[in-house]
N, CA, C and O of each residue as an XYZ file, in Angstrom:
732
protein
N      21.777      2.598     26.557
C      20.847      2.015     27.503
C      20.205      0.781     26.855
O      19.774      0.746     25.702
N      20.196     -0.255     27.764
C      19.347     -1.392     26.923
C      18.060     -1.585     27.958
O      17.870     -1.004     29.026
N      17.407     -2.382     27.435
C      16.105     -2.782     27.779
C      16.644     -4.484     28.607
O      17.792     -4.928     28.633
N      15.653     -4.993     29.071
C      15.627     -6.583     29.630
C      16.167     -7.533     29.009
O      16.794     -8.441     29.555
N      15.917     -7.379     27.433
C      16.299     -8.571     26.010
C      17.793     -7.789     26.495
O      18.345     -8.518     27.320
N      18.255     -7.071     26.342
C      19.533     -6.498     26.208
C      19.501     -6.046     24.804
O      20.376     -6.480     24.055
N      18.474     -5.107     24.274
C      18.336     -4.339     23.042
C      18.584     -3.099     23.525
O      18.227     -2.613     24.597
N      19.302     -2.569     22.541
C      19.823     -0.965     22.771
C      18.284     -0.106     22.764
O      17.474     -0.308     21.859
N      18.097      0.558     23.534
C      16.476      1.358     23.519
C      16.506      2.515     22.069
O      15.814      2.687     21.065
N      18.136      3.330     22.872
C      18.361      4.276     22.389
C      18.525      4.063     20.876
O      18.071      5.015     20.241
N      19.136      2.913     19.990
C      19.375      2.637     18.865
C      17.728      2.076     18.199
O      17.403      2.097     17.012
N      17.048      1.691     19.142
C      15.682      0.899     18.087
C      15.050      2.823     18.256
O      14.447      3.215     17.258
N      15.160      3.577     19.099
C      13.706      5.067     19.041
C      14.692      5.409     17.837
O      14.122      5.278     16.754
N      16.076      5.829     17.736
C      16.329      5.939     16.158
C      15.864      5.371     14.826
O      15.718      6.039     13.802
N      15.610      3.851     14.971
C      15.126      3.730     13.818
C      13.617      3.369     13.512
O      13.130      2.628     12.658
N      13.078      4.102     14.443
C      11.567      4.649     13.861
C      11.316      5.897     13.750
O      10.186      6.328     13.523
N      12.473      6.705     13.915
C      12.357      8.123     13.496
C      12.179      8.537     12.176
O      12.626      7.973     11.177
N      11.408      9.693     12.230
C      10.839      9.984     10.290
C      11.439     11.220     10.190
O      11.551     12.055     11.088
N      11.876     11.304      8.873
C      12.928     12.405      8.497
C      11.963     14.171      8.700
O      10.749     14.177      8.903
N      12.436     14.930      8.638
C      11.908     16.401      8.710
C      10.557     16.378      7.835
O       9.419     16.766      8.101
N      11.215     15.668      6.483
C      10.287     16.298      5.571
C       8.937     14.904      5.866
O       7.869     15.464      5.619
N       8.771     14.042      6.102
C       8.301     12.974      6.176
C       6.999     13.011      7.404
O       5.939     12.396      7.293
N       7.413     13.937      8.629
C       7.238     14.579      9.596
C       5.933     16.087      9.258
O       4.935     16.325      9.939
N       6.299     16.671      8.320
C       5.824     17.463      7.527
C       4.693     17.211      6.965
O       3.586     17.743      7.058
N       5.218     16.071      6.186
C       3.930     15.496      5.350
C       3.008     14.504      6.243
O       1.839     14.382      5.876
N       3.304     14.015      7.022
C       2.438     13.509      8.048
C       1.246     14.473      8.329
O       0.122     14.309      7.855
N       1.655     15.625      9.254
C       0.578     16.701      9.198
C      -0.097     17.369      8.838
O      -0.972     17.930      9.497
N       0.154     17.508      7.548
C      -0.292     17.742      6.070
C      -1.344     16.933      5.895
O      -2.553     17.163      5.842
N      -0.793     16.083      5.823
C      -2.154     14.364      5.475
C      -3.141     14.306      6.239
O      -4.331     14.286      5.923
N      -2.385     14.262      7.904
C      -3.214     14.576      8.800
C      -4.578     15.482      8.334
O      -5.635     14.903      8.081
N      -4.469     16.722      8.260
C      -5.003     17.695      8.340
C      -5.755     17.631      6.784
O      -6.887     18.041      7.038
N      -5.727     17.449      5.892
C      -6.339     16.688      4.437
C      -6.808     15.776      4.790
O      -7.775     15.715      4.031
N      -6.886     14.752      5.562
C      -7.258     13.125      5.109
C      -8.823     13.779      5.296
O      -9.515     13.591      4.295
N      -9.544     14.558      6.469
C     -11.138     14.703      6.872
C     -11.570     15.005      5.479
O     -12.559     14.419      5.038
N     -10.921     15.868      4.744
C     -11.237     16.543      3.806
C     -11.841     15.156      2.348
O     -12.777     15.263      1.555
N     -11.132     14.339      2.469
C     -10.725     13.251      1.533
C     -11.666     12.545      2.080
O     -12.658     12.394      1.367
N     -11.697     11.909      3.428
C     -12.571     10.420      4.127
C     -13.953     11.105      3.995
O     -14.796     10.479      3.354
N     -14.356     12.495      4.596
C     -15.641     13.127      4.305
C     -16.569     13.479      3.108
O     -17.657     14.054      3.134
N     -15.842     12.972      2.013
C     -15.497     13.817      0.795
C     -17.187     12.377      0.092
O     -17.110     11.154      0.200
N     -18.271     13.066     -0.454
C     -19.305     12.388     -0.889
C     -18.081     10.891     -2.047
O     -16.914     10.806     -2.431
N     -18.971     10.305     -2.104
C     -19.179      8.681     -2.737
C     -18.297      9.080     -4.715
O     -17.342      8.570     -5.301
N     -19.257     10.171     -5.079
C     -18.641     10.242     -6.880
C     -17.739     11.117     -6.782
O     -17.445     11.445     -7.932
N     -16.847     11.946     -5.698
C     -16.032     12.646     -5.818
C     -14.684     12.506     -6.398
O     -13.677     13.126     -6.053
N     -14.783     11.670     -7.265
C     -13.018     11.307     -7.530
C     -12.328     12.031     -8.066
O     -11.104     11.895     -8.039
N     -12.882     12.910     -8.642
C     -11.234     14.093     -8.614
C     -11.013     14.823     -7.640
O     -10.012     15.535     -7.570
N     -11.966     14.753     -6.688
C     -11.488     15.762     -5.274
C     -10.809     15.068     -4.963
O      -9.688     15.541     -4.775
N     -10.931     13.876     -4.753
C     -10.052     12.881     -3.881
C      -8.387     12.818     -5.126
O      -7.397     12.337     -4.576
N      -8.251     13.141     -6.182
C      -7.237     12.896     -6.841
C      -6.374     14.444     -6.828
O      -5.214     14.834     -6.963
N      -7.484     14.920     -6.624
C      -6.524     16.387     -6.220
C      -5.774     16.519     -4.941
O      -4.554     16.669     -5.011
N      -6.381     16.478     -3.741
C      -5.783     16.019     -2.556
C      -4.883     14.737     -2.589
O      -4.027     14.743     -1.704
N      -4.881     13.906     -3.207
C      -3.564     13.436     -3.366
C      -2.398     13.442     -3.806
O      -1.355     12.920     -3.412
N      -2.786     14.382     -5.070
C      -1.722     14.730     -5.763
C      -1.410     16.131     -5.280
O      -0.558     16.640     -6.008
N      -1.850     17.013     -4.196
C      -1.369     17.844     -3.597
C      -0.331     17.303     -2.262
O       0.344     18.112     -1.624
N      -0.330     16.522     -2.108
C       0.207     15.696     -1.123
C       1.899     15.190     -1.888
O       2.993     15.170     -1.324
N       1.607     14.884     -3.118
C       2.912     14.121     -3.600
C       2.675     12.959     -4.435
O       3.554     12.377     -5.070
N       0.923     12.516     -4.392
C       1.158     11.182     -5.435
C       1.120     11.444     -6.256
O       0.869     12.626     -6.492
N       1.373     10.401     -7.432
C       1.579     10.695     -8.825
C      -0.181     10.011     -9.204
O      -0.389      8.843     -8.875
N      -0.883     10.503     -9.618
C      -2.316      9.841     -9.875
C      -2.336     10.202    -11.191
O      -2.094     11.325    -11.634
N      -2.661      9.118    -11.869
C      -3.422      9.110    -13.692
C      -4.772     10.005    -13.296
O      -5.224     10.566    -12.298
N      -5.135      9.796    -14.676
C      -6.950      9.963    -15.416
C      -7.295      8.644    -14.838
O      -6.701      7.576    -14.690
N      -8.647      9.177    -14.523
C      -9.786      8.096    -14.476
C      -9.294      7.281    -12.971
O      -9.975      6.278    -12.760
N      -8.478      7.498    -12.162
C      -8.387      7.017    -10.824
C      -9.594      7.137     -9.851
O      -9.969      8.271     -9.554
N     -10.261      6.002     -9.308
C     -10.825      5.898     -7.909
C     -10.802      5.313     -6.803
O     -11.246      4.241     -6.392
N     -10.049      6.406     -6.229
C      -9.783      6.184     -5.149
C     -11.216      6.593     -4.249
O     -11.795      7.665     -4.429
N     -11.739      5.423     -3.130
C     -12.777      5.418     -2.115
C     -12.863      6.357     -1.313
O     -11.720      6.532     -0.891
N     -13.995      7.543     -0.543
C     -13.227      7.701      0.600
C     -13.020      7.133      2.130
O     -12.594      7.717      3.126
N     -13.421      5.948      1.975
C     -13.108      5.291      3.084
C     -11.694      4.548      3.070
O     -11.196      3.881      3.977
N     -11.130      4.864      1.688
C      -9.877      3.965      2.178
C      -8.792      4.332      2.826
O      -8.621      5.551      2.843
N      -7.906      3.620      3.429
C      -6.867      4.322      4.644
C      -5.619      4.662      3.709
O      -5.304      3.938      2.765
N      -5.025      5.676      4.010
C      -3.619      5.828      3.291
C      -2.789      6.357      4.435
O      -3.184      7.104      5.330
N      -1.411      5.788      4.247
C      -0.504      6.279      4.712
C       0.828      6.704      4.045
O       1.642      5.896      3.597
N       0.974      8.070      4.020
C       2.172      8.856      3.210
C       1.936      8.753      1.641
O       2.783      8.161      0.973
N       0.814      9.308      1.024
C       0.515      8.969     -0.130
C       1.286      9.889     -1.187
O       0.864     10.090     -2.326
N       2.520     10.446     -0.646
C       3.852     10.894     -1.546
C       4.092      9.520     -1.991
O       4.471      9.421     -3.158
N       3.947      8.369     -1.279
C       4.719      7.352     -1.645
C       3.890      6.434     -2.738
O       4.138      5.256     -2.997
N       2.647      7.401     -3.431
C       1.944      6.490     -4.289
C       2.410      6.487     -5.367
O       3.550      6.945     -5.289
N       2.099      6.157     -6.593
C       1.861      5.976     -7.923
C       0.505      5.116     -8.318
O       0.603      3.889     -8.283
N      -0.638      5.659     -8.658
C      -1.784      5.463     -9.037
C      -1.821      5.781    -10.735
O      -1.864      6.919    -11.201
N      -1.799      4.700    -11.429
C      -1.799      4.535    -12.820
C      -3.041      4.590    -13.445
O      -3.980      4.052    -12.858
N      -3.265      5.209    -14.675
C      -4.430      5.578    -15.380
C      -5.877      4.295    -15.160
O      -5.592      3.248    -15.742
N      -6.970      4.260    -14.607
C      -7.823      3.941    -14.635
C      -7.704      2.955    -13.362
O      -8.482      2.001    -13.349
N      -6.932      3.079    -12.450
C      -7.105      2.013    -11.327
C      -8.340      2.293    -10.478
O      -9.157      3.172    -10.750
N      -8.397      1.641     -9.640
C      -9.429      1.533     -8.314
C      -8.852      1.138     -7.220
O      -8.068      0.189     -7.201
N      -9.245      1.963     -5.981
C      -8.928      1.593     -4.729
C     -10.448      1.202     -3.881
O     -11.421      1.952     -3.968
N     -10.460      0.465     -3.412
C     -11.955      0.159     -2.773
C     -12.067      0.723     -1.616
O     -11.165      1.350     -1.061
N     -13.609      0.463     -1.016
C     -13.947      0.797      0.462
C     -12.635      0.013      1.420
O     -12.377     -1.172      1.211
N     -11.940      0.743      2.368
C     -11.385      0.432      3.452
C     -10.343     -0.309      3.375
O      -9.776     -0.883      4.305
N      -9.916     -0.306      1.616
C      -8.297     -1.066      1.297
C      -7.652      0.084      1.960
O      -8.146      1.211      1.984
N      -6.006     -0.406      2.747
C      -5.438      0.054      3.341
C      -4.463      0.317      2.524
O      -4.453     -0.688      1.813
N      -3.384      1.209      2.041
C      -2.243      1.515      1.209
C      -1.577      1.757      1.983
O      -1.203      2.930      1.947
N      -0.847      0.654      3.451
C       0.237      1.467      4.229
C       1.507      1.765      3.640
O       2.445      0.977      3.759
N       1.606      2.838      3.016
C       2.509      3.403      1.663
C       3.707      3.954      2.719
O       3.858      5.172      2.816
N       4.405      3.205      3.368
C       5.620      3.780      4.371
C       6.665      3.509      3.099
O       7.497      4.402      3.265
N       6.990      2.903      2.148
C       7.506      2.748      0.900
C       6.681      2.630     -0.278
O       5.480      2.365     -0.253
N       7.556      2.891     -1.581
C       6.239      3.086     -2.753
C       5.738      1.946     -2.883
O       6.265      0.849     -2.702
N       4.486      2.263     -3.270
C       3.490      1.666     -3.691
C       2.844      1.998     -5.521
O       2.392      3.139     -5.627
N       2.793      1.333     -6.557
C       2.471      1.398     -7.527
C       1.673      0.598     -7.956
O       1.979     -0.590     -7.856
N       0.347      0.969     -8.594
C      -1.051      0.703     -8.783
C      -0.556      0.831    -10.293
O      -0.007      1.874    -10.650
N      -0.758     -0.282    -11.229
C      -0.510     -0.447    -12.275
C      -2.262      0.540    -12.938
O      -3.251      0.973    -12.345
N      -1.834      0.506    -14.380
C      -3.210      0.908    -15.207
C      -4.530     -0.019    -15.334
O      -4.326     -1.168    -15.728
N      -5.376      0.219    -15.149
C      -6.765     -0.631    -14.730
C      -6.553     -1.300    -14.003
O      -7.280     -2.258    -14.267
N      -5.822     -1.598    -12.873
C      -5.528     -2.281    -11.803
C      -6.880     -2.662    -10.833
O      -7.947     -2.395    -11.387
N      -6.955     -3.068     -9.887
C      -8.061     -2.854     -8.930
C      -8.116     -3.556     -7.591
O      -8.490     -4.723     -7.469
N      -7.731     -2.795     -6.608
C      -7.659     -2.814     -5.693
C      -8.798     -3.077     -4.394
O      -8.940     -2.235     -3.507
N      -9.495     -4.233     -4.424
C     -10.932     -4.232     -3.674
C     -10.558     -4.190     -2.253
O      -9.462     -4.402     -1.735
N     -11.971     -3.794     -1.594
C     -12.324     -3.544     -0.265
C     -11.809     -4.332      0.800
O     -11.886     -5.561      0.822
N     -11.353     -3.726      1.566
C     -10.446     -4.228      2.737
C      -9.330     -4.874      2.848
O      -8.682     -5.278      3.814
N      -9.135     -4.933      1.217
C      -7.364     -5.128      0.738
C      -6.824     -4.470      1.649
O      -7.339     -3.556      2.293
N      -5.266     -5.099      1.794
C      -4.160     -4.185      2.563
C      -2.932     -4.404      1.805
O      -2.480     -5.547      1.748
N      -2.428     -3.581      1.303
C      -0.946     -3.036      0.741
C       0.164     -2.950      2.167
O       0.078     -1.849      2.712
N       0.746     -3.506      2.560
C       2.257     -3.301      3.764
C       3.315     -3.135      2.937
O       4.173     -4.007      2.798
N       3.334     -2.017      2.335
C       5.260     -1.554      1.942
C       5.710     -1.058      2.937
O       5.820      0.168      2.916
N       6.259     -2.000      4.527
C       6.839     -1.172      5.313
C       6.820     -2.758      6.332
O       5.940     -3.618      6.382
N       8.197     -2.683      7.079
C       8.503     -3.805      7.375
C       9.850     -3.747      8.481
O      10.534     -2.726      8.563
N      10.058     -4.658      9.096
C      11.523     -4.410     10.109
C      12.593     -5.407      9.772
O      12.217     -6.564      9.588
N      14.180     -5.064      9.636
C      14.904     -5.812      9.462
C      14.805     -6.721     10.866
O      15.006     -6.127     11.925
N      14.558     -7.872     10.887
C      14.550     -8.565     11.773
C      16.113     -9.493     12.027
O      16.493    -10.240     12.929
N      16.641     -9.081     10.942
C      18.577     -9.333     11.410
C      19.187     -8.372     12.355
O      20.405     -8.444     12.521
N      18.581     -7.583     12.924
C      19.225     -6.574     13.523
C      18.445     -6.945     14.636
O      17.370     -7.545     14.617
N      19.284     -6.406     15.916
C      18.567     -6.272     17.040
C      17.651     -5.328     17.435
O      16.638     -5.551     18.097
N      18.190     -3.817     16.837
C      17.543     -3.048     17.172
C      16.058     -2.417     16.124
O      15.469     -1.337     16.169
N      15.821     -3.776     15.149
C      14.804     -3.867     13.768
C      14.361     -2.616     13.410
O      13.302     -2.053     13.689
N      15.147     -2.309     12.863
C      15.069     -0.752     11.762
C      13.730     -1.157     10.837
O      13.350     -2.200     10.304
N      13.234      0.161     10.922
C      12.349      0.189      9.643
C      13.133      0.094      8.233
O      14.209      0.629      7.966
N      12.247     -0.805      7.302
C      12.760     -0.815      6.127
C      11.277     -0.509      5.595
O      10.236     -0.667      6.232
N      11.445      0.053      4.038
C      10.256      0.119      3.618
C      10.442      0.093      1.863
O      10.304      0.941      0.981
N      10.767     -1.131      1.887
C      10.493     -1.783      0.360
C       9.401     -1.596     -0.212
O       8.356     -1.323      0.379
N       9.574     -1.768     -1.842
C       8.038     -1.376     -3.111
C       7.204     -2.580     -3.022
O       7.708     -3.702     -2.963
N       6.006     -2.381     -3.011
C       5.161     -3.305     -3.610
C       4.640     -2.427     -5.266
O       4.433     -1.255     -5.581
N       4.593     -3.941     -6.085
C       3.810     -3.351     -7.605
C       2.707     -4.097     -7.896
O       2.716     -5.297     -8.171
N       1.483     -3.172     -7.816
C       0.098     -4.061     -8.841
C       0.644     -3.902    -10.033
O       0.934     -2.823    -10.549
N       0.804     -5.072    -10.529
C       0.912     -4.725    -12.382
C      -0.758     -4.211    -13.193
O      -1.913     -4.022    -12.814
N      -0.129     -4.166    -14.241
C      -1.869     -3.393    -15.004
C      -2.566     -4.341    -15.195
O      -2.146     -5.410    -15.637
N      -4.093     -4.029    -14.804
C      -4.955     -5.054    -15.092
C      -4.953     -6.185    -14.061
O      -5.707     -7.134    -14.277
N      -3.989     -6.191    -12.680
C      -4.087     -6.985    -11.512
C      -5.753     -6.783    -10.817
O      -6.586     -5.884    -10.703
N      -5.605     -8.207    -10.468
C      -6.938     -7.432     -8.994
C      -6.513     -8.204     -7.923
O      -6.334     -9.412     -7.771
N      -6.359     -6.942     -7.010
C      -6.147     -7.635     -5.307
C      -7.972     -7.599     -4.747
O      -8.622     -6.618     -4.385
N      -8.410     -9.058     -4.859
C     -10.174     -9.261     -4.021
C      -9.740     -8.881     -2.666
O      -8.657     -8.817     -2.085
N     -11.193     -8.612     -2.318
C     -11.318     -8.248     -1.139
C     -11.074     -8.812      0.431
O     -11.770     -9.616      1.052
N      -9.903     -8.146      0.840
C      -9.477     -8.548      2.305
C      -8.480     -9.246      1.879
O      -8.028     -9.767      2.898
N      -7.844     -9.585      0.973
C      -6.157     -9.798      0.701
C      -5.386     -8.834      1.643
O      -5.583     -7.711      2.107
N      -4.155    -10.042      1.732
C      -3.291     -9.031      2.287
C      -1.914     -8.958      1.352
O      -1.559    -10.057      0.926
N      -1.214     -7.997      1.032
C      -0.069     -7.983      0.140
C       1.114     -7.395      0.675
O       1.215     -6.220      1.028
N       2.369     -8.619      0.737
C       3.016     -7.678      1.907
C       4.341     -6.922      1.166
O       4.462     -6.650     -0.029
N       5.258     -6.682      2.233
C       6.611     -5.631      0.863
C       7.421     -6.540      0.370
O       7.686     -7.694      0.710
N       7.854     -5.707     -0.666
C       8.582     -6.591     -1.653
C       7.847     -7.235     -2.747
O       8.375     -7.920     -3.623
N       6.724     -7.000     -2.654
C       5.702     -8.286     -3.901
C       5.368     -7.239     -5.115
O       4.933     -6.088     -5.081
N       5.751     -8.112     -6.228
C       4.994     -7.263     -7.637
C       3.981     -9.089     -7.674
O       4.213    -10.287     -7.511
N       2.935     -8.238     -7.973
C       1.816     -8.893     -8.569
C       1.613     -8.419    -10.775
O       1.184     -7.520    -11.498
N       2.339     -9.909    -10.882
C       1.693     -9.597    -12.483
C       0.924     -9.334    -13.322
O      -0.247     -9.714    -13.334
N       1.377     -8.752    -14.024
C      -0.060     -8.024    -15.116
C      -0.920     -9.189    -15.242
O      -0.518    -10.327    -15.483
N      -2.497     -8.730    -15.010
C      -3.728     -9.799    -14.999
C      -3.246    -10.619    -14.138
O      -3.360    -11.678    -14.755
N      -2.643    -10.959    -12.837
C      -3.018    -11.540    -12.006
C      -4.077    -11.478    -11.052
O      -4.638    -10.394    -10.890
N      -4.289    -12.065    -10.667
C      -5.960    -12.045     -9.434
C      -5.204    -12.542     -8.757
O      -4.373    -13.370     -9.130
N      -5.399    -11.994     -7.259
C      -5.353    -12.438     -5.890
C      -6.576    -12.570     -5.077
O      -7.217    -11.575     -4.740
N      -7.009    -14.099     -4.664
C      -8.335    -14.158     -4.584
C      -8.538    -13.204     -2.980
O      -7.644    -12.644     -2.345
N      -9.924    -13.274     -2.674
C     -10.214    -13.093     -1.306
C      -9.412    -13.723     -0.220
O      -8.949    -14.860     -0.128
N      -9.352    -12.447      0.770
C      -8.581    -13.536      2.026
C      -7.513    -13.936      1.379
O      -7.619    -15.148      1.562
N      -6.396    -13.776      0.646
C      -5.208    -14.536      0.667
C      -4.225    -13.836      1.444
O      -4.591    -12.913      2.173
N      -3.488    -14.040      1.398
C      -1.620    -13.676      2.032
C      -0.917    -13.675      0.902
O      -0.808    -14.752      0.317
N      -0.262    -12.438      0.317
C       0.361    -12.703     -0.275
C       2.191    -12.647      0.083
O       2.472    -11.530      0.517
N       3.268    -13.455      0.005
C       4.354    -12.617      0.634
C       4.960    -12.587     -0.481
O       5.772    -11.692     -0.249
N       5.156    -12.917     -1.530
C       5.970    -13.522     -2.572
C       5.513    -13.177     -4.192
O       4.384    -13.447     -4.601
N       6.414    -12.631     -4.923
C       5.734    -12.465     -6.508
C       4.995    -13.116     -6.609
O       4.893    -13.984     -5.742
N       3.974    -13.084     -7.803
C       3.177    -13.316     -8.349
C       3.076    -13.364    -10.110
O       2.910    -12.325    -10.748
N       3.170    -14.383    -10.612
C       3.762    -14.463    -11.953
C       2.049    -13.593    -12.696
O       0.916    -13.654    -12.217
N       2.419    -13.028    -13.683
C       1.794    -12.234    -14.424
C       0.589    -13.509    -14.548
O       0.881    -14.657    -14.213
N      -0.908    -13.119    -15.113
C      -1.665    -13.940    -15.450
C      -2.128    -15.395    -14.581
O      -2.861    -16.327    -14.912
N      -1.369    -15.131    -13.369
C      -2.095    -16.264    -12.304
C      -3.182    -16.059    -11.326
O      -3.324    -14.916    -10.891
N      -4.032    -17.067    -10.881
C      -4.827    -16.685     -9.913
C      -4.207    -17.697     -8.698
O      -3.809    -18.856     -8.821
N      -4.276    -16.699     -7.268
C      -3.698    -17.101     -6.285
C      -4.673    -17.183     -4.990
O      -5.229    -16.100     -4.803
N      -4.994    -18.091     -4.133
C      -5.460    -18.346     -3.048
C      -5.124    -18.420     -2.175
O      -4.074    -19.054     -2.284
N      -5.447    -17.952     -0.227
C      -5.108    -19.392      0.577
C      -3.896    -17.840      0.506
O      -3.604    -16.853     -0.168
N      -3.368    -19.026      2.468
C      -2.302    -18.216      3.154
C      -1.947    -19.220      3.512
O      -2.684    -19.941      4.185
N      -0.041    -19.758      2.987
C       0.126    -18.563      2.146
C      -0.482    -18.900      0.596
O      -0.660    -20.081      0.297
N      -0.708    -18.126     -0.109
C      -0.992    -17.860     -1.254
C      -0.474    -18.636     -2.423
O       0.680    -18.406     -2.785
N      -0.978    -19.263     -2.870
C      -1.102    -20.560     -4.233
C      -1.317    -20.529     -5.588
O      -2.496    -20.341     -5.890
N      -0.617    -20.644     -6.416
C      -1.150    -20.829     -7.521
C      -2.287    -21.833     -7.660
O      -2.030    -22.933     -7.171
N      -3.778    -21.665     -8.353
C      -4.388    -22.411     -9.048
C      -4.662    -22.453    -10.297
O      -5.504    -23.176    -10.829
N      -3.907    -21.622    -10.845
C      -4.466    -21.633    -12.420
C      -4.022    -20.589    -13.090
O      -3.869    -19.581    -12.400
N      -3.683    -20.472    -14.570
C      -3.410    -19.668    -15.367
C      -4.294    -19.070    -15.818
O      -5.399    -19.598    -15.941
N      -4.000    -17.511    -16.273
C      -5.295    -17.550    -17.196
C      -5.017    -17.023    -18.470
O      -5.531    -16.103    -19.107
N      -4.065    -17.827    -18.714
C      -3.646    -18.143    -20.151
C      -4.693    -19.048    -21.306
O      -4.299    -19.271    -22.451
């Protein structure tokens, strides 16, 4: 069956379908996240327990907010001493890896999850994003899939990021710029 464009219907509801187990863990999360978003301000090992009951891999010394949004946080890796801020988004539909002292500020957004747009019927794809250690994504960045951000890079406020990020740069501005080393 196609639609008006002449896109197969039946071939695009296939490829937003989520596997059994994926399906599973959805409801799971579901049913945890109140537990996690409700969860007081210094709670961070409650919040690291519920994630790592879920499937992420979380270090020592992780804080994670509870206002921040996650999606499928099997698909994390949270490295020893990172930070996730108020209302950064981790749409973790592919992994996501939070380098060691990393830091992730408020209203950041992580997109590991994306559509082949060569296809007609744009399958989900869901490529890695990597904070390297000691990165900081400022607040209200956006970081999309496919991007490793280098160790000690800064991504300022408000940027776009679509594209690596060489270790030790600071980046601005959409799209997103080198201004400086911090070499």
């Amino acid at each position: 069956m196609t639609d008006n464009a002449g896109i197969d219907i039946d071939a695009n509801r296939g490829a937003r379908k989520w596997s059994g187990r994926e399906q599973i863990g959805r409801i799971l999360w579901g049913v945890a996240t109140p537990l996690f978003r409700l969860s007081l301000r210094p709670l961070w090992g409650w919040r690291r327990i519920l994630l790592r009951a879920l499937g992420a891999k979380v270090g020592r010394d992780v804080h994670v907010y509870p206002t921040a949004r996650i999606t499928m946080p099997w698909n994390l890796t949270l490295n020893e001493g990172c930070a996730v801020g108020d209302r950064a988004i981790l749409y973790a539909l592919g992994p996501i890896t939070i380098g060691e002292r990393a830091t992730v500020s408020q209203g950041a957004h992580l997109c590991a999850g994306t559509h082949d747009l060569s296809r007609p019927d744009r399958p989900l794809v869901k490529p890695p994003i990597v904070i390297g250690p000691d990165a900081w994504v400022a607040a209200d960045a956006f970081v999309g899939p496919s991007v490793t951000i280098g160790e000690g890079a800064v991504v300022g406020a408000c940027a776009v990021v679509m594209k690596d990020i060489e270790p030790g740069h600071v980046v601005v501005g959409n799209p997103a710029k080198s201004i400086r080393s911090l070499d």
